[in-house]
N, C-alpha and C positions, 0 to 999 in steps of 0.2 A: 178172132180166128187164130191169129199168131200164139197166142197163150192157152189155148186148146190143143192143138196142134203140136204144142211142147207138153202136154199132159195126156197122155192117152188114155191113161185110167182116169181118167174124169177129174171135176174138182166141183165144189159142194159152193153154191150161191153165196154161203159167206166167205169165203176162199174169193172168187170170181169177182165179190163186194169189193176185199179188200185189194185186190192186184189193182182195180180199173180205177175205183175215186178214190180220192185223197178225202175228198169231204165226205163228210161223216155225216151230213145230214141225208144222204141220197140214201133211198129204202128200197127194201128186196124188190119191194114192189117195180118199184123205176127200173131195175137191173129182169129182172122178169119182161116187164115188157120191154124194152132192147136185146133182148134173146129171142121173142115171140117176134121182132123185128128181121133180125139176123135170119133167123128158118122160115121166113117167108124170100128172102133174098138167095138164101141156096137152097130153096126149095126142100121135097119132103126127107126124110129119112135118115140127113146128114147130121142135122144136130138133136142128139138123145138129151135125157134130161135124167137126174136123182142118179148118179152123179152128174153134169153138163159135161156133153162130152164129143167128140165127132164119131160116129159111126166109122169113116173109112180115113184112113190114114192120110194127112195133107202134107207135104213138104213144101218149106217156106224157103224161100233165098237165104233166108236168116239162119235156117238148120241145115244150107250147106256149108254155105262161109262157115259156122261153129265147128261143119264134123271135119273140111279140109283143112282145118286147123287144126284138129287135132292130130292129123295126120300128119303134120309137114309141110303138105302142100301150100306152103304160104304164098305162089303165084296161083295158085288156082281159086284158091280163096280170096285172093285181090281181085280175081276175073269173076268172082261171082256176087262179089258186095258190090251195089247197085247204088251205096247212098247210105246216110243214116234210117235203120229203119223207123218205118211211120214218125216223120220227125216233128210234125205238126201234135204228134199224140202228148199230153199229159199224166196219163193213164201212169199208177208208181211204178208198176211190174213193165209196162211199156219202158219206162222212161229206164229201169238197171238193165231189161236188154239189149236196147241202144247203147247203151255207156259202155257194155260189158260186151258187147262185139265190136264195137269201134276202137274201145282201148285193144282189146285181145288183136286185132289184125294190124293196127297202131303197131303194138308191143315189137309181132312179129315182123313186120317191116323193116322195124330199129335193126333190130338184130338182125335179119336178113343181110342187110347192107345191099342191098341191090339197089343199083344207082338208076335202072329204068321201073323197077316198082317204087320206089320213093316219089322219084318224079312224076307219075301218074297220080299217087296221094297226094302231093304236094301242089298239084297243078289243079287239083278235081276240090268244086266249090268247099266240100268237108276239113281240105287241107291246105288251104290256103295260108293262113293266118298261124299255123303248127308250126312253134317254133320246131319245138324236138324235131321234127320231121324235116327240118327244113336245115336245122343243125347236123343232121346224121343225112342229107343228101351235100352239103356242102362237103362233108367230109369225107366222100367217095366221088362226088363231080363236082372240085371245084371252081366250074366256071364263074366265069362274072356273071351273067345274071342267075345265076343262084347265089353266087356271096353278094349280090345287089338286096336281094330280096331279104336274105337273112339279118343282113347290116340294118336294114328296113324296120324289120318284125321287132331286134333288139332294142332298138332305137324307140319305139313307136312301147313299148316294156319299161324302158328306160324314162318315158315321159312321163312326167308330174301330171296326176289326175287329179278329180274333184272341183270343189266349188272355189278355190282361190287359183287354180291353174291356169297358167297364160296361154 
C-alpha cells in the first residue's frame, strides 16, 4: 500500500516485482496473488490493475512526515513520525523509505538544535542508541544524564568487538 500510494500513476508488476523481493526466484505469479490478496482485504474498486494502482488517493504517515519536511516544519513532522516505517518489512523499496525518512527527519533534527525535539528522538525506542543525536542534544542540554548517556554510547563505540573481545 505504502509504495502505491507514493505512485499514483501506477507501476507495472515487474516494477512492484522488483520494489518488494530481493529474491529473484519469487514469480509474477506469487506477486499476482498477494495483490488478489490485498483487494480482497480493501475490498472492491480500490486497487486497479495494468498499471497496479490505487483508485482513490491514500495518505500515509510517511507522506506527511516527507511533505512537513519539506516545508520546514520539522516539529510537525516529529509529531507526525510514529516510528520507523513497517520496520519488520524487508521488502528493498520498503527498506530506502524507512532509511530515507528516518535519516531526512534525523538530518533535520541535528540542525534544528532543539533541545526538546532531540530529546523526544533520543528518548523514543528508534533513538536511543544515536549517537549523533545524542551528541547534538548534549550540546544544547547539557545535563548529566544526557552527558551520562552520551559518555555511555561512546564508550560502548570505543569497545573492542568480535571473536577475541573480552
Amino acid at each position: 500500500m505504502v509504495l502505491l500510494a507514493r505512485r499514483p500513476e501506477g507501476v507495472t508488476g515487474d516494477e512492484l516485482l522488483c520494489a518488494l523481493y530481493e529474491d529473484e526466484s519469487v514469480t509474477p505469479v506469487t506477486l499476482r496473488a498477494e495483490l488478489a490478496r490485498l483487494r480482497r482485504v480493501l475490498g472492491p474498486g480500490l486497487l486497479a490493475s495494468r498499471p497496479y494502482r490505487l483508485s482513490r488517493p491514500v495518505v500515509s504517515d510517511a507522506a506527511v512526515v516527507e511533505r512537513r519536511l519539506r516545508t520546514g516544519a520539522v516539529a510537525a513532522a516529529a509529531a507526525a513520525y510514529g516510528g520507523p516505517l513497517l520496520p519488520a518489512s524487508q521488502a528493498p523499496a520498503v527498506v530506502r523509505l524507512r532509511e530515507r525518512l528516518a535519516d531526512g527527519l534525523r538530518g533535520a533534527l541535528i540542525a534544528r538544535r532543539d533541545p526538546d525535539l532531540l530529546a523526544d528522538w533520543a528518548h523514543a525506542p528508534w533513538g536511543e542508541d544515536d549517537l549523533e543525536v545524542w551528541r547534538a542534544l548534549a550540546a544544547v542540554r547539557p545535563a548529566a544524564a544526557v552527558r551520562s548517556r552520551l559518555a555511555a554510547l561512546e564508550a560502548e563505540l570505543a569497545a573492542p568487538t568480535g571473536p577475541h573481545a573480552r
